[in-house]
N, C-alpha and C positions, 0 to 999 in steps of 0.2 A: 186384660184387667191391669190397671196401676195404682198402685197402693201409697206411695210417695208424693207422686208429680202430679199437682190439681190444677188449673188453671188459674191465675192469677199468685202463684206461690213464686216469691222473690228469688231469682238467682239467689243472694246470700244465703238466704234458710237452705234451699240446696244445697249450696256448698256446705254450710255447717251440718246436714246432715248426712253427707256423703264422709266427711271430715270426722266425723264421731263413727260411724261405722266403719273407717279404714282402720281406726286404733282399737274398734271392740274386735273387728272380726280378727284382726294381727296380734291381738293379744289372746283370743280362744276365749273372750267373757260371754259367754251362751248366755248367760243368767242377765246380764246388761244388752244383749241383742233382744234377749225375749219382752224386757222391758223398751225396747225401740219398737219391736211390732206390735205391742199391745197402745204404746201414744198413740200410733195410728188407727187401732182398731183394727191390725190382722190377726186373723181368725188360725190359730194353731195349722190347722189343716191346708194353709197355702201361706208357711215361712217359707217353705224351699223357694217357690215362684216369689215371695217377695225379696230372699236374697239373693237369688241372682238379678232383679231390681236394685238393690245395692250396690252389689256388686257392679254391676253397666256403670250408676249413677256415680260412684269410685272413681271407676276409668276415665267418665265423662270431666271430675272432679279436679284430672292430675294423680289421682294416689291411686298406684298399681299395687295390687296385691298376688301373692303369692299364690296359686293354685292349689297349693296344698293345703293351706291357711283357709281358702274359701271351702276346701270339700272336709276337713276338718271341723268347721263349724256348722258346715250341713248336716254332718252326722249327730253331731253335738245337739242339732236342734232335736233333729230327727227320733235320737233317744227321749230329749224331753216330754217329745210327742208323744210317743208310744207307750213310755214309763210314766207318765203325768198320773192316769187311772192308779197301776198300778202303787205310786209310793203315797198316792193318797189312803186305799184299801189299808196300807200298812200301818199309817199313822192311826187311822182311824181304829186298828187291831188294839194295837199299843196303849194306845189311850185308856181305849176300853180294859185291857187286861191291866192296866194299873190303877186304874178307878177301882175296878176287883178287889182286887190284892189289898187296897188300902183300908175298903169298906170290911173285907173277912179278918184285917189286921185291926181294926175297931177304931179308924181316924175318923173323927167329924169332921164336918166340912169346914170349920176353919184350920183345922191340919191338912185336911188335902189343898186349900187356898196356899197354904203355906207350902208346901212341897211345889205346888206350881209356880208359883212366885222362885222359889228356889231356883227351878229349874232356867228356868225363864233367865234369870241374873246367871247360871253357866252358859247361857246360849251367849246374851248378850259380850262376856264377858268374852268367849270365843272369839266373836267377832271382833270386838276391841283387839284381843292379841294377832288375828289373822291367822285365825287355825281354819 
């Protein structure tokens, strides 16, 4: 099975995407590779077979990567795989215990909108600063 390489796909796209995988996987961005295998429509349950696909396509590319750096970001996938269920369960925990707590604290819904709205602006605001 090949997940990349389709017939009629232009050496350049190749390269640009062997090219943007040598700097996600050397940089350890799991979160930016998950977003590579989802463009193409791979299915969580065969990243590892599409990153050693990448990984060849790399090679094939010019850009060697580091051994370590590749089994590094397999595990890296490998956690998202298996904690995916997992940190959803949580969120979803969370959620619900503070929907609770707001409803036995007597907020209507436009203060719990506003708390979400809140929250929302520390997330984003996170990421602006690079936390």
């Amino acid at each position: 099975m090949s997940f990349f390489v389709y017939a009629g796909t232009s050496t350049l796209t190749a390269l640009n995407l062997a090219q943007r995988a040598f700097f996600v996987i050397d940089a350890g961005r799991s979160g930016e590779m998950v977003e590579i295998m989802g463009q193409y429509g791979v299915e969580p349950k065969y990243y590892q077979q599409a990153l050693q696909e990448l990984v060849t396509g790399c090679a094939l590319g010019g850009f060697e990567i580091k051994r370590e750096k590749v089994a590094s970001m397999a595990e890296r996938l490998q956690h998202q795989v298996n904690g995916a269920p997992l940190r959803r369960k949580r969120v979803e925990i969370v959620a619900k215990s503070l929907y609770r707590e707001m409803e036995n604290q007597g907020f209507n819904r436009n203060e719990m909108l506003a708390v979400a709205t809140e929250i929302l602006g520390l997330v984003t605001d996170s990421i602006k600063n690079g936390k």
